[in-house]
DRENLO-187606 format. One record per residue (C-alpha): residue in three letters; x, y, z. Coordinates in steps of 0.2 Angstrom, whole numbers, m for minus. Layout:
N
REC ala X Y Z
...
// end
This chain:
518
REC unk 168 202 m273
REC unk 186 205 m276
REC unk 192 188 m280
REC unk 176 187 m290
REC unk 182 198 m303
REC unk 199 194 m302
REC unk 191 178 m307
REC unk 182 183 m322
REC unk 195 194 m328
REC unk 207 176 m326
REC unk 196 164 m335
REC unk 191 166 m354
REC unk 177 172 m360
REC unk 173 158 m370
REC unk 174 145 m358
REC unk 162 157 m347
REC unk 149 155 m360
REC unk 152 136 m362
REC unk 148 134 m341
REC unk 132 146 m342
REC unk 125 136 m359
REC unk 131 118 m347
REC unk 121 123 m333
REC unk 105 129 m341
REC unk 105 112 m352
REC unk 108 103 m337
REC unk 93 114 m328
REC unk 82 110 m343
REC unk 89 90 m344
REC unk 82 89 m323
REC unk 66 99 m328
REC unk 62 87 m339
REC unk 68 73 m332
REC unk 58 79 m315
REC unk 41 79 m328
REC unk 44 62 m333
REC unk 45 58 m314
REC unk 28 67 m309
REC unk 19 59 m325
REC unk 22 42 m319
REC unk 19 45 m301
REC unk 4 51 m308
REC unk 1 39 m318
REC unk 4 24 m304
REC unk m8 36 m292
REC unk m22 35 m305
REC unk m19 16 m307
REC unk m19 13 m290
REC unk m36 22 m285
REC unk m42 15 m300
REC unk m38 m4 m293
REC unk m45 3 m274
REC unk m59 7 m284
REC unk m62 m9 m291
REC unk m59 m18 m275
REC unk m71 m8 m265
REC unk m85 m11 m278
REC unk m81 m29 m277
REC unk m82 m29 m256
REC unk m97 m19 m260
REC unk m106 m30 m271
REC unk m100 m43 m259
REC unk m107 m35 m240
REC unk m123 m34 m252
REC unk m125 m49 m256
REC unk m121 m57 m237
REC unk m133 m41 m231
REC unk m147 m51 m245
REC unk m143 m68 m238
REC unk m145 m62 m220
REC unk m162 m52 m225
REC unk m167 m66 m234
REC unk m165 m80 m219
REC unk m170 m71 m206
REC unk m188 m68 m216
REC unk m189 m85 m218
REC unk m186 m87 m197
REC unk m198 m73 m196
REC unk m213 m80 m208
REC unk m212 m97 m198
REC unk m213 m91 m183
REC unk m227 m79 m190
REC unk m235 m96 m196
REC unk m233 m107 m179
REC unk m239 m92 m170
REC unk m255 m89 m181
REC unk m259 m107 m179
REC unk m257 m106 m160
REC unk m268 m93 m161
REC unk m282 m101 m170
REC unk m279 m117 m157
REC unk m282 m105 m144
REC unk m299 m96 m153
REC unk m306 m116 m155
REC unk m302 m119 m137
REC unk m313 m103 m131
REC unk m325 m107 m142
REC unk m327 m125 m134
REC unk m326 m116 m120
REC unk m340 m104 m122
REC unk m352 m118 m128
REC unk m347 m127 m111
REC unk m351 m111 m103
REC unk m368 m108 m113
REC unk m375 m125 m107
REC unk m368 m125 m90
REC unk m378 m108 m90
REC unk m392 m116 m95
REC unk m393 m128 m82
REC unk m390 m116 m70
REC unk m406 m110 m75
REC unk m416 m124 m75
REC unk m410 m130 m58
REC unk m413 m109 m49
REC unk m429 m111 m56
REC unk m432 m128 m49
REC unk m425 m120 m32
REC unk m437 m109 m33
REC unk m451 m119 m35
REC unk m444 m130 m20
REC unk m442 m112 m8
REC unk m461 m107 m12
REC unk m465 m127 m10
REC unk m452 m124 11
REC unk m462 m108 14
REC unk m477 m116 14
REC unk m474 m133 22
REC unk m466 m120 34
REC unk m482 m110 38
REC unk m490 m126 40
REC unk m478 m132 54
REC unk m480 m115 62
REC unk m498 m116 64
REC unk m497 m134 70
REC unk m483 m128 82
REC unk m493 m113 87
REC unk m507 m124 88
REC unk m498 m138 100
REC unk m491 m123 110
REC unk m509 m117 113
REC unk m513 m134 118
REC unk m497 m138 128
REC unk m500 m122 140
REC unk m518 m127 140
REC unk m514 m145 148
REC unk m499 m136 158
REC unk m507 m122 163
REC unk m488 m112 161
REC unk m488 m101 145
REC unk m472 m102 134
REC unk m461 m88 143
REC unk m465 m95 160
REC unk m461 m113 153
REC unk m443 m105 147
REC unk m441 m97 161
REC unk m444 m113 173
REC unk m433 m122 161
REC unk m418 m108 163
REC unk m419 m109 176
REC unk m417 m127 181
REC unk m405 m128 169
REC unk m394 m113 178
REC unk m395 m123 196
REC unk m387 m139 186
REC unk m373 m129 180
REC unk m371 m120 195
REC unk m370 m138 205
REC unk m358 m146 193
REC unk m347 m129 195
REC unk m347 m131 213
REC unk m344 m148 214
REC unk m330 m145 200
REC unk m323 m131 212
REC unk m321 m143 227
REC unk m314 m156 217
REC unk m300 m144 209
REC unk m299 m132 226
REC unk m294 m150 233
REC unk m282 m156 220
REC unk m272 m139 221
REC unk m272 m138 240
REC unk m267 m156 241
REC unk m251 m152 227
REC unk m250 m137 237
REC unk m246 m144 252
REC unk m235 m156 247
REC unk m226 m145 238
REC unk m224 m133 252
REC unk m220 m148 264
REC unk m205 m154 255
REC unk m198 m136 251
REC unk m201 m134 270
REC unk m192 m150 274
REC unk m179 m146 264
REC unk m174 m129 269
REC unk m177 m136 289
REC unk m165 m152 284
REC unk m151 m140 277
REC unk m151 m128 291
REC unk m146 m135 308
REC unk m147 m120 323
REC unk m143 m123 339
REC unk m154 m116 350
REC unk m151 m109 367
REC unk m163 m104 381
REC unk m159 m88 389
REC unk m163 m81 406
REC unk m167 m64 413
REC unk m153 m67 426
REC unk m135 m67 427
REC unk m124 m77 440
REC unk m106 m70 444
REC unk m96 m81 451
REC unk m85 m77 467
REC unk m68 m81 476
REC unk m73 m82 492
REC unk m89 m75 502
REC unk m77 m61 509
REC unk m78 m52 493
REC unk m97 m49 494
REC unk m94 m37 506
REC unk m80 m27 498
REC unk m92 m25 484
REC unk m106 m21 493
REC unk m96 m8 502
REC unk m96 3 516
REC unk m116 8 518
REC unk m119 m2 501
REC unk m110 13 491
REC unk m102 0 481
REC unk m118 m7 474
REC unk m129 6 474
REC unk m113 14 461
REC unk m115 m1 451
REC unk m133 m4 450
REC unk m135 17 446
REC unk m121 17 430
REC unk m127 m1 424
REC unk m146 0 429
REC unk m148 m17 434
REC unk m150 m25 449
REC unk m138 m36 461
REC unk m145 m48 472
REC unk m131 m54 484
REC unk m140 m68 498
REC unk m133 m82 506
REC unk m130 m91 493
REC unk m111 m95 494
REC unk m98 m87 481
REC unk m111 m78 471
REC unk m120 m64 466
REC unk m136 m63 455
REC unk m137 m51 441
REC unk m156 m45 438
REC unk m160 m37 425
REC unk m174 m35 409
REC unk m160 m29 398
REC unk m146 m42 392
REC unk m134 m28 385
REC unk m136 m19 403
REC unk m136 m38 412
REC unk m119 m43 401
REC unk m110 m25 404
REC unk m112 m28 424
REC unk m106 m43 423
REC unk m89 m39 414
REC unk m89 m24 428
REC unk m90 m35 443
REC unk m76 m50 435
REC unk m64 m35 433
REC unk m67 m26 449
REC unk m66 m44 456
REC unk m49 m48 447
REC unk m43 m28 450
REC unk m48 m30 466
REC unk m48 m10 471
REC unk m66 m8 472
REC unk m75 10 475
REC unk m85 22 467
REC unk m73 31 458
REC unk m64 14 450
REC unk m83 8 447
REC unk m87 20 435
REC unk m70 18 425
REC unk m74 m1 424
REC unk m91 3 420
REC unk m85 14 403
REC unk m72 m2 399
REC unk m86 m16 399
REC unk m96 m3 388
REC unk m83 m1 375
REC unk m80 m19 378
REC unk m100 m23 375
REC unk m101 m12 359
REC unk m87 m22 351
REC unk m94 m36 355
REC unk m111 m32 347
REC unk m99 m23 332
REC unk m92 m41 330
REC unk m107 m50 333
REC unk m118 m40 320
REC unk m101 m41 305
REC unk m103 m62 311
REC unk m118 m63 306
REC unk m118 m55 289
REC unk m103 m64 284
REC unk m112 m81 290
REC unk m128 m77 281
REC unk m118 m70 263
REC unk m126 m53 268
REC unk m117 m38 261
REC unk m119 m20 257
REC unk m127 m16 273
REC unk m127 m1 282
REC unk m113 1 297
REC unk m126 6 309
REC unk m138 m8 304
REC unk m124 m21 309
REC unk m123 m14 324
REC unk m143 m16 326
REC unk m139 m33 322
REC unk m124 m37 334
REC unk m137 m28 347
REC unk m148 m44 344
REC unk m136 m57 351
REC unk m140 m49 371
REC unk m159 m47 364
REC unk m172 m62 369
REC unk m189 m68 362
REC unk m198 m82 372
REC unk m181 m87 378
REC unk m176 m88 362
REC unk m161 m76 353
REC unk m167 m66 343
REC unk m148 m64 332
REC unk m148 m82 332
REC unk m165 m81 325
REC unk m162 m69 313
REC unk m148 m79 306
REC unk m157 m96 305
REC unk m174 m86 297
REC unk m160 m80 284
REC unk m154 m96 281
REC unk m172 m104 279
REC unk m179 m90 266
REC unk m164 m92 253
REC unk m165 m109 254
REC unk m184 m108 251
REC unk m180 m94 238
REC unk m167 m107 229
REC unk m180 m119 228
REC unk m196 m106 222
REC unk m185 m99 210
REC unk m185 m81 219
REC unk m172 m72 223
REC unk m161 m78 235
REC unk m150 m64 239
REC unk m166 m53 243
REC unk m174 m65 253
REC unk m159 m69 263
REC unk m156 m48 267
REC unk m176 m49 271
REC unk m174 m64 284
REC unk m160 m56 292
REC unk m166 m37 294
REC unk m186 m44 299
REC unk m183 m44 317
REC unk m173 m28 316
REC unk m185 m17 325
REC unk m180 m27 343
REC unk m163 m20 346
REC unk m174 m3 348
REC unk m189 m7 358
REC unk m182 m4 375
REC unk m179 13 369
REC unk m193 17 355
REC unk m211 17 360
REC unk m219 6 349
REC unk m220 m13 339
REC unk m205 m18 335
REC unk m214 m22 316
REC unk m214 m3 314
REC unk m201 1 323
REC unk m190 m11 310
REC unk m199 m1 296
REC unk m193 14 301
REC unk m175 12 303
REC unk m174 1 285
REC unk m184 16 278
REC unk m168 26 288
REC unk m155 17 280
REC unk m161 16 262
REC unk m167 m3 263
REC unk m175 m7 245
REC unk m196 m5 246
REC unk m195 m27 246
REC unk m186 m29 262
REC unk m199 m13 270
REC unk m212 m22 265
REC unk m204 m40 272
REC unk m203 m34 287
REC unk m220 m25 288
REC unk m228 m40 283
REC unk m219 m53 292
REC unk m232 m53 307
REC unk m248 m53 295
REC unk m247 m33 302
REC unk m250 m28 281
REC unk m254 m41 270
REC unk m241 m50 260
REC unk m240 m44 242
REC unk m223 m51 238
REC unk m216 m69 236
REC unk m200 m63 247
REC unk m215 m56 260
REC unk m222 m76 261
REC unk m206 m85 261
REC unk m200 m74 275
REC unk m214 m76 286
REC unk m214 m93 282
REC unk m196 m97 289
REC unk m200 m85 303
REC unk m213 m99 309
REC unk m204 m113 305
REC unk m187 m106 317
REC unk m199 m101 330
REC unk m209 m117 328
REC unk m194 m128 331
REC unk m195 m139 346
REC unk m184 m130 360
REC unk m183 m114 351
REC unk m193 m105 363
REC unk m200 m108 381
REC unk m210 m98 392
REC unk m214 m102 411
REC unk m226 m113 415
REC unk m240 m102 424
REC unk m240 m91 408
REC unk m243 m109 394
REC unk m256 m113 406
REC unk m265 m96 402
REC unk m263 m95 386
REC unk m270 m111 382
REC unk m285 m107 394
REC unk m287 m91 384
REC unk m287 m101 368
REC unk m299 m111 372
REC unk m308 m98 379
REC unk m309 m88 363
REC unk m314 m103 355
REC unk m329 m109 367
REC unk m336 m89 364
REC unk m344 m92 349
REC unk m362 m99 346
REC unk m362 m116 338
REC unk m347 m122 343
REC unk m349 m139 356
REC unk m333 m143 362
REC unk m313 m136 360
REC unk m296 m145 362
REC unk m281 m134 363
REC unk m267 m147 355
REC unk m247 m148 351
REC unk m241 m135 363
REC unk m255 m122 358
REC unk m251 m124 339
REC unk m268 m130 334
REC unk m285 m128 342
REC unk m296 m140 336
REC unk m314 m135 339
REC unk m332 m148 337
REC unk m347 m138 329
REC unk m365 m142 332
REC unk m370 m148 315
REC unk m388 m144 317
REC unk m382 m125 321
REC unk m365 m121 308
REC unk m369 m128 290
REC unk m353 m132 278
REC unk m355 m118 269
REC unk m354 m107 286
REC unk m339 m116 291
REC unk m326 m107 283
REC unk m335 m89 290
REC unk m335 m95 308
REC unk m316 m104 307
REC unk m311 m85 300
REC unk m319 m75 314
REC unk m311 m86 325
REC unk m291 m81 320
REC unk m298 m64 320
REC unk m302 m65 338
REC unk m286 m75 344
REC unk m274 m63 333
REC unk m283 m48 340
REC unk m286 m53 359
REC unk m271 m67 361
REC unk m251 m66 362
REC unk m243 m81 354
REC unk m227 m88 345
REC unk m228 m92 330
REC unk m243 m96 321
REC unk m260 m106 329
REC unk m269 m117 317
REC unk m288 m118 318
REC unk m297 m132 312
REC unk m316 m132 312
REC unk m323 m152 312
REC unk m340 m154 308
REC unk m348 m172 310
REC unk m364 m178 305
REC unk m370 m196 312
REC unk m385 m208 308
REC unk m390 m222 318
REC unk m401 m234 315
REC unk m405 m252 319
REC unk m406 m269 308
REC unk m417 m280 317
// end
């Protein structure tokens, strides 16, 4: 504020009051000059809402008069479609009126023709009245001349018609009865020749004896010993029987049990080959031939299930199995049998489409029960259901087995091919043997059976005892009997005869008529 006066007091007065009038005027010159400014912005505002006035009244009147044009053509559209729909309309009204005329008239002779119908079902009614009487009347005069009335006339003609029927069905019956046995059999021959063409056994005939081979005749008596010690040690720990005669540089092992026949036999070749022979060496050779045997039947029975593809089963059932190469049938062995019956099912199996892994197990396990039956009291059909029950055999290869001698019947295809293949191993020519004395019998006792039964003329036992072949009396067994008598025949032999195999019985019936030309 200082310098402020010191200016003020510096400058003249008169100059002072010069600056203060400057500045107002300029202040008022800029007022005015700001007014002028305003008043023409003003101005140029007014003028321009005044021209965005104008131009929106023009694009007014202008969206109007488009909006008119546009309401003006699309009445138009709307009026002709209005029109072309009014006349489609009244093409439609002149079509159902046609229609309804059609409709009255059709009506009409609809009428005419129900009533003409009518007249023509009262005219049927009593044209049908009339043939009723004249049937009742030709009924009445049909049972008077026939002396049957009209039930017992239906019933005779039923009747009569029921036995044509009836005779045409039988004969049908025959005719297809012998079409499917005769596709039937030559089915079942070629599947049968095949499976026997691809399995090729070799069959040997066993023997209830062993022979051993000796040095020299000296070394019968070391084994008979001093007082027969020796074979009295032998025949105790083996149960079997030695036969030493004179027959030079042999002894004869008897003996009903192969596995008990073989283990002697090993004991004697190593006492032979040891040479120190006695009681107390004896029983040590004994325990080696055993040990020997069971490895034997161990290999025999693992042999078998690798030749047959058969695997899963249990350790003591191959052992069964191995037992079976020292087991004998007819003469026949019974692992070797088991083995070729295997290989005859699955082939069979292949060719039926069953299944071929089953049937193989089936054909193998079916004669199971005969490495116990020196041991088990009982068949050895049961005894083989038992131990498969034992070892948790599936409820096919049970029933297999049970069914494999006709003991149950055969509900399963594995149960019929298995029975099948153990016929045809047991049929083969060679496979089994019995004495001479025993076939005699047996075919006597066939016969026999036969002969036993009224109506029958003559029997002929044929091909080894296979097939009986038996004449009826044709005045006594009729055809329809024929098949009564040939079934009561099987029963009889299954029930009162031991065979191999299967038997065939075929009944012949023969009718004959003579007479003379002269």
């Amino acid at each position: 504020m200082e310098w402020y006066h010191a200016l003020l007091i510096g400058i003249p007065s008169g100059l002072i009051v010069g600056a203060i009038i400057g500045v107002i005027a300029g202040i008022i010159i800029r007022k005015a000059m700001a007014e002028k400014q305003i008043g023409s912005a003003e101005a140029q505002a007014k003028k321009l809402l005044e021209d965005a006035i104008k131009v929106a009244e023009t694009k007014r009147k202008e969206y109007l008069l488009e909006a008119k044009e546009e309401i003006l053509a699309s009445r138009k559209e709307l009026e002709a479609e209005v029109k072309e729909r009014r006349g489609e309309l009244n093409r439609q009204e002149t079509r159902l009126a046609n229609k309804e005329e059609n409709l009255d008239r059709k009506v009409d002779a609809i009428e005419k023709k129900e009533e003409a119908l009518a007249n023509k079902v009262k005219e049927n009614e009593e044209i049908k009245e009339k043939l009723t009487q004249a049937h009742e009347t030709q009924l009445k005069l049909l049972e008077k001349i026939s002396g049957y009335s009209a039930e017992e006339a239906k019933a005779a003609l039923v009747k009569a018609l029921e036995d044509d029927v009836r005779h045409e069905q039988a004969q049908k019956l025959v005719e297809l009865e012998e079409e499917f046995k005769d596709e039937a059999d030559q089915k079942a021959k070629n599947i049968i020749s095949l499976a026997i063409a691809r399995c090729a056994a070799d069959h040997v005939s066993e023997a209830t004896i062993s022979v051993v081979p000796l040095p020299n005749d000296e070394m019968k008596g070391r084994i008979i010993g001093r007082e027969g010690r020796n074979v009295r040690a032998i025949e105790n720990l083996t149960g079997v029987e030695l036969i030493i005669d004179d027959t030079p540089e042999v002894i004869t092992i008897s003996g009903f049990d192969p596995v008990r026949r073989e283990i002697a036999r090993l004991t004697i070749e190593k006492l032979i080959a040891d040479g120190r022979i006695h009681p107390t060496r004896i029983e040590e050779t004994v325990e080696k031939a055993k040990r020997e045997v069971e490895a034997t039947i161990k290999q025999a029975g693992e042999r078998a299930t690798f030749e047959t593809g058969v695997h899963g089963l249990n350790h003591e059932l191959v052992k069964l199995l191995g037992r079976l190469k020292y087991r004998t049938s007819y003469g026949q062995n019974v692992l070797t049998h088991s083995i070729e019956v295997s290989t005859l099912a699955g082939v069979m199996a292949a060719e039926l489409g069953a299944d071929v892994t089953l049937a193989k197990r089936a054909g193998l396990l079916h004669d199971i029960g005969k490495a116990l039956t020196a041991e088990i009291e009982g068949s050895h059909v049961q005894i083989g259901v038992d131990v498969a029950k034992k070892y948790k055999e599936s409820k096919e290869i049970v029933h297999a087995i049970e069914a494999h001698h006709n003991d149950v019947e055969p509900q399963s295809i594995i149960a019929v091919i298995v029975q099948a293949a153990d016929a045809i191993s047991a049929a083969r020519p060679g496979a089994r043997r019995e004495n001479l004395e025993n076939y005699i019998k047996r075919l006597e006792k066939l016969e026999e059976i036969a002969k036993s039964f009224d109506g029958v003329e003559k029997t002929f036992a044929i091909q080894a005892g296979r097939e009986i072949r038996i004449m009826v009396k044709p005045e006594q067994i009729g055809d329809d009997t024929m098949p009564l008598v040939a079934r009561d025949i099987v029963k009889k032999i299954e029930s009162e005869l031991e065979y191999p195999g299967q038997i065939k019985v075929n009944l012949i019936r023969e009718s004959r008529v003579v007479d003379y030309a002269k």
